[in-house]
N, C-alpha and C positions, 0 to 999 in steps of 0.2 A: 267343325272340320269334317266329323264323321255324315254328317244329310253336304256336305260339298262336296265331298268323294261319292257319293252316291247319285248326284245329278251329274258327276263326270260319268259317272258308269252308263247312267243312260245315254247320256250324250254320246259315249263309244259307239252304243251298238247302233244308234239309227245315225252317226254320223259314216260307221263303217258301212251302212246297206248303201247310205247315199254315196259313198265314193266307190265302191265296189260296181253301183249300175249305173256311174259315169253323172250322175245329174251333180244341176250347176246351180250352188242355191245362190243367190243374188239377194242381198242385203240393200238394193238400189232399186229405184226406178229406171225401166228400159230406154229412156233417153237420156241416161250420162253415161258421158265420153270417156275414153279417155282410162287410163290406171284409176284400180278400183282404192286402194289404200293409199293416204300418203303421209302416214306416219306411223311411228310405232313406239313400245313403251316396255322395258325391263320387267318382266311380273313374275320370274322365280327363279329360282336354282334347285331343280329336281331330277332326280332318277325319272328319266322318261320310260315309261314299258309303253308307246304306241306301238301297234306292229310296224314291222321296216315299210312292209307293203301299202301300208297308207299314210305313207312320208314321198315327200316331192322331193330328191336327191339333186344339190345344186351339180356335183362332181359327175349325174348322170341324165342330168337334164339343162343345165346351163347354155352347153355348144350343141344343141340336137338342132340339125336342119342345116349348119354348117356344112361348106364345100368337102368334098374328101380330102383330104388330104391337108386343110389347112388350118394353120395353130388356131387355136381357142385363147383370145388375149384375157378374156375372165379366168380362164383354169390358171394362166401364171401369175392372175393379182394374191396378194397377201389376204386372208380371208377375215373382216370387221362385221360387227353386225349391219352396216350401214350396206355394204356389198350383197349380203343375206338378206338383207332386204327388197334390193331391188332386184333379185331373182324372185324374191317371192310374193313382193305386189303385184307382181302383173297377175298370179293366178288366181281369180275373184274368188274362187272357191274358198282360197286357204284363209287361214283368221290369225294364226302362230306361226312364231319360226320360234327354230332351236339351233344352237352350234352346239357342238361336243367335241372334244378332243382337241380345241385349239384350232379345229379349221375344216369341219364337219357341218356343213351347212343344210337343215333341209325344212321345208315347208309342210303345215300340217293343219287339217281343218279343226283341231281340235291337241290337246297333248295330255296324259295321262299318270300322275302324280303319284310314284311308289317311294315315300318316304321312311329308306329303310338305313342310312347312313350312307356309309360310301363316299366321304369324304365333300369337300367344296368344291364349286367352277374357281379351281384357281389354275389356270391354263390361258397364259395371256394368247390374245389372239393372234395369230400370225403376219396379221396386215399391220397390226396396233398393239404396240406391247403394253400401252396404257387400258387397254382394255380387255375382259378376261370373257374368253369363247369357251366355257364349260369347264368341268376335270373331267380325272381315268373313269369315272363311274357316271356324271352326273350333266346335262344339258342347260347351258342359259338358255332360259325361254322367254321369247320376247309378243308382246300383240299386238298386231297390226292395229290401224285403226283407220278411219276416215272421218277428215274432216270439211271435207271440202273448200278450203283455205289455199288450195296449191295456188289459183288463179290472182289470190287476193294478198299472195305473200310475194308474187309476184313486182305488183302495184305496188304493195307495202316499200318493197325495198327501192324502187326507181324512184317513188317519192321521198325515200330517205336520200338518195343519191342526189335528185334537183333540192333536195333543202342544204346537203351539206355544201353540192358546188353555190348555193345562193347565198352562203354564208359565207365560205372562203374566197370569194371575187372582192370584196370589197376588201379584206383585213389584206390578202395578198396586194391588193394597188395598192392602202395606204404603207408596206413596207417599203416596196419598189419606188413611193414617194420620198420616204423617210432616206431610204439607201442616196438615192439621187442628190436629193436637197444635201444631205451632209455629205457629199464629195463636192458639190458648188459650194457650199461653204468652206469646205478644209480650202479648194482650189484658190478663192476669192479669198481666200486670206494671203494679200500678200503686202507686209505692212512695211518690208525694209528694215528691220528695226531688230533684226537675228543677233546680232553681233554685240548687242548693247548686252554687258553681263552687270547683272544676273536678271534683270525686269526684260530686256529684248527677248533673251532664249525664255524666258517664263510664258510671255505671250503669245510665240510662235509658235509655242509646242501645243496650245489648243486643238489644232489640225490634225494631228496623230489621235487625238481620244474619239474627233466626230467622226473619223474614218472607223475607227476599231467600231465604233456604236453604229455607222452605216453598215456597216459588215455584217452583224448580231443582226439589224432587220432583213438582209439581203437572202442570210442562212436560213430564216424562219420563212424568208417566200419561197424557197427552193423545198425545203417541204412539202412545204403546198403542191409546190408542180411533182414533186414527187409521187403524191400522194393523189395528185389530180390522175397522174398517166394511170396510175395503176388502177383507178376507177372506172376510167377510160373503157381499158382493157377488160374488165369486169362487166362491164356495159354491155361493150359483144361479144362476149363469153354468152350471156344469158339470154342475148337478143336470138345468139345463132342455137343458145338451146330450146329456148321459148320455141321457135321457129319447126324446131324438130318435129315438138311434142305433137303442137299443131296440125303439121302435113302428116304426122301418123295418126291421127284419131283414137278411132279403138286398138286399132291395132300397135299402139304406144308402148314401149319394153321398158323393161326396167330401170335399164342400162338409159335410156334417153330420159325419162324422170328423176331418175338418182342424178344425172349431169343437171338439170334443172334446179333439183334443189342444192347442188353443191354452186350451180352458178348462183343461186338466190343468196349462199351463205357469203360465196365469196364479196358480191357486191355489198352486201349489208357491212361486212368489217371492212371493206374499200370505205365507204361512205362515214363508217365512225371512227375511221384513221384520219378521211381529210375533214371532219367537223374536229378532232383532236390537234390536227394542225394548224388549221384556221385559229383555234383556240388557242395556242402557240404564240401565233403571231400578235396574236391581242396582247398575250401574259409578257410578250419580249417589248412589245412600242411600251407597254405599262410602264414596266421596266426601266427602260431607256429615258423613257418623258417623264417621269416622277410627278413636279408638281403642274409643268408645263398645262397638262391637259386641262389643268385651271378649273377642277373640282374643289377644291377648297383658298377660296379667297378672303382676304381681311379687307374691311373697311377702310376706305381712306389709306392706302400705303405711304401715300406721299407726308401722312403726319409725322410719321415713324422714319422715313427714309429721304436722304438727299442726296440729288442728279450729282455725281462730280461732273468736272470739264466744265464748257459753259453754254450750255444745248440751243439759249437763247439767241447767240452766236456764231451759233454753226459748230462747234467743235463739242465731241462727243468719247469719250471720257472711255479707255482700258485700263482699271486699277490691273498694277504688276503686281498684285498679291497671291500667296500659293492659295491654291484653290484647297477647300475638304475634301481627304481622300474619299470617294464613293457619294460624292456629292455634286456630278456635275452631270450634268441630263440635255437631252436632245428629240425633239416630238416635233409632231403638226402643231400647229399655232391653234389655239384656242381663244376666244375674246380676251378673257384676263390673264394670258400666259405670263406677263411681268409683272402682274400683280400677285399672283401663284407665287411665283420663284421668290419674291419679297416677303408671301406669306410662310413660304418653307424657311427661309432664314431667321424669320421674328421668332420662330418657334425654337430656332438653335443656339442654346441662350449658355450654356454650360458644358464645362469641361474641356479638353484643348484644344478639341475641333468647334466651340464656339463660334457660330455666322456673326463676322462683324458687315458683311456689304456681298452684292455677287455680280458678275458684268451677266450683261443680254447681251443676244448678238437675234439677229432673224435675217432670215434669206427666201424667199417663195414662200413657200406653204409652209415652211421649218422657224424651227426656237430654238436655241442653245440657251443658256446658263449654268454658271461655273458657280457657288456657291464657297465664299472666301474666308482664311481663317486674318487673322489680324500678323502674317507672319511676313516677312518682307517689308515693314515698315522704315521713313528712313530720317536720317536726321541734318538735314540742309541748315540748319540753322538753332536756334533753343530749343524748339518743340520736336517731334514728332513729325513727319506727313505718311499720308499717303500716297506710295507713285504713282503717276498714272502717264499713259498717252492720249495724246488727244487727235483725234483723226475729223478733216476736214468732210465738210459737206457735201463738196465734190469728190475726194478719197473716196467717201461712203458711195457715192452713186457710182463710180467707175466700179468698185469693187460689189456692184449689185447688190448691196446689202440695202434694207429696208431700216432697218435697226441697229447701230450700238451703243451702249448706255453699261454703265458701274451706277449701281447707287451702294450706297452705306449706311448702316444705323446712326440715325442724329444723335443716340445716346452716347454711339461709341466716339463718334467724333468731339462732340463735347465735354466727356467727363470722363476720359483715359486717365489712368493713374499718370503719365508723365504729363498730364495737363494737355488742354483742348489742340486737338490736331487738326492740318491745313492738309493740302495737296499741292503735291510736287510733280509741277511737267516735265519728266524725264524727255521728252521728244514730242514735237509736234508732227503731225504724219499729213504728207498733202499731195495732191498728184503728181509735183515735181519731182516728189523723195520716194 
């Protein structure tokens, strides 16, 4: 400590000759442009002794060259080290800044370390109450630096912006897909069949959960545009400061830099708010599609599973059974989405919400499946069935649906404790009806 205080001592006396007879040491080569520092870095909390006289005074140098008579909109900001700053990159000389007293801002080619007590910089600053501008005794001293990065952080962040909008275009169309397809399916569900208590109201009420789950994707693309304008807006924020810095050259002020890097910050947290919503939107369709997206399939479903209705014939099979609560999903179609939805049910083998069977329905680009507990079952006769509707080939096509199908476990059907169950056509559904 004691040979560092003594290379500061030197450094005093020949950095006071050199600001005393006005020279201008430059740390650069004579052809860069432009603000000499563009960053800076917290390195103490000290009793500054520089003299006053070789301190650059923001409160008396800030507005110099201003009109007479007219306000200084820097004297009425709240004083940060970040404002401290760009008063005191522009002057290539200086190397340190210091605040004291919560909003004493000044620039120094050098600062002078008398560690004699006097308490901590606990004197939150006045622009920022999270951050502390010195105490009654002692300066935050901060150092400039350069790095020549202004240009390159620039770049950095416009290409963080074209990577997050290149990534949020697509997850926002497939919601606005998802949203669309499940209102033509709630809509195109119209089977007649309301009134039939309790398998009619069971199966018409399908229509209320694809809307609430079109809703849940519609919310997560509003995000997105959310998140898109404000990027937007970030965009020419930095375009018109970039543009600034530009048309001043050397003669570039603090005040136009500092807007530069606050437009470079603002864009960067635009850009990882819409890659966070983008992200959104993937984690909500996940969601919503569960097995649909047809990442995990079983071999051979059809060994395990049998069509009710008679598909061979044209007619195509809505078991009226209660669906599992948190068990009924809605996505983009994937190749094996009904082989999915089959495979998520073989898996639900225990406990009340046991998968005995689950209906498909698809419409455009869209899948549904309702995933069914064994509850709703009915007794027409000795046995057991299962209810179902059966909806004609033409039905299906009027009603633009490409798909609908119940299957159910072979096991459950044939080896139910009341003995082997059939299925019961509570209504045949056809263009007529």
């Amino acid at each position: 400590m004691a040979a560092w205080l003594g290379i500061v001592a030197v450094l005093v006396q020949v950095s006071a000759f050199s600001l005393r007879r006005g020279s201008r040491r430059v740390a650069r080569q004579d052809s860069c442009r432009g603000v000499f520092w563009d960053g800076f870095s917290r390195v103490a909390c000290e009793t500054d002794i520089t003299p006053a006289d070789h301190r650059l005074y923001f409160k008396e140098h800030a507005c110099v060259g201003m009109p007479p008579g007219s306000s200084c909109r820097l004297q009425e900001l709240g004083m940060t080290p970040s404002l401290c700053f760009d008063f005191c990159r522009q002057h290539k000389e200086m190397k340190f800044f210091g605040i004291e007293y919560g909003r004493d801002c000044y620039c120094g080619m050098y600062f002078h370390p008398k560690s004699t007590g006097g308490g901590d910089c606990n004197l939150p600053c006045e622009g920022d109450n999270k951050e502390m501008c010195g105490g009654p005794e002692k300066s935050s001293l901060f150092e400039m630096h350069f790095c020549d990065n202004a240009a390159e952080k620039v770049n950095m962040v416009k290409d963080m912006a074209a990577e997050a909008q290149k990534k949020a275009e697509p997850a926002k169309k497939d919601a606005e897909q998802v949203f669309d397809d499940a209102n033509a399916l709630s809509d195109a569900w119209q089977l007649g069949v309301c009134s039939i208590k309790p398998q009619g109201e069971l199966v018409c009420s399908l229509n209320k959960g694809w809307v609430d789950m079109g809703i849940k994707a519609n919310e997560a693309a509003n995000e997105v545009d959310k998140a898109v304008t404000v990027l937007e807006k970030a965009e020419k924020t930095l375009e018109e400061a970039e543009t600034a810095v530009k048309d001043a050259g050397d003669k570039v002020t603090g005040e136009q830099a500092g807007k530069q890097d606050t437009a470079v910050e603002a864009l960067k947290d635009a850009s990882v708010s819409l890659t966070s919503a983008a992200e959104g939107i993937n984690s909500t369709l996940s969601a919503l599609a569960g097995p649909i997206s047809g990442d995990k399939v079983m071999e051979k479903y059809e060994d395990h599973f049998q069509a009710l209705g008679d598909p061979d014939k044209g007619w195509h099979a809505i078991c009226a059974l209660e669906p599992i609560t948190g068990q009924s999903y809605i996505g983009l179609k994937a190749k094996d989405s009904l082989a999915a939805c089959a495979t998520k049910c073989f898996g639900l083998v225990t406990g009340t919400d046991a998968c005995v069977g689950f209906n498909y329905q698809a419409i455009d680009e869209l899948a549904a499946c309702q995933l069914l507990t064994e509850k709703g079952l009915t007794k027409p006769a000795l046995s057991k069935s299962v209810p179902i509707f059966e909806v004609s080939n033409s039905k299906m096509e009027k009603m633009k649906l490409t798909d609908i199908s119940c299957y159910t476990k072979k096991a459950f059907m044939g080896s139910h404790p009341s003995g082997p169950l059939g299925s019961e056509v509570v209504k045949q559904i056809t263009v007529d009806r």
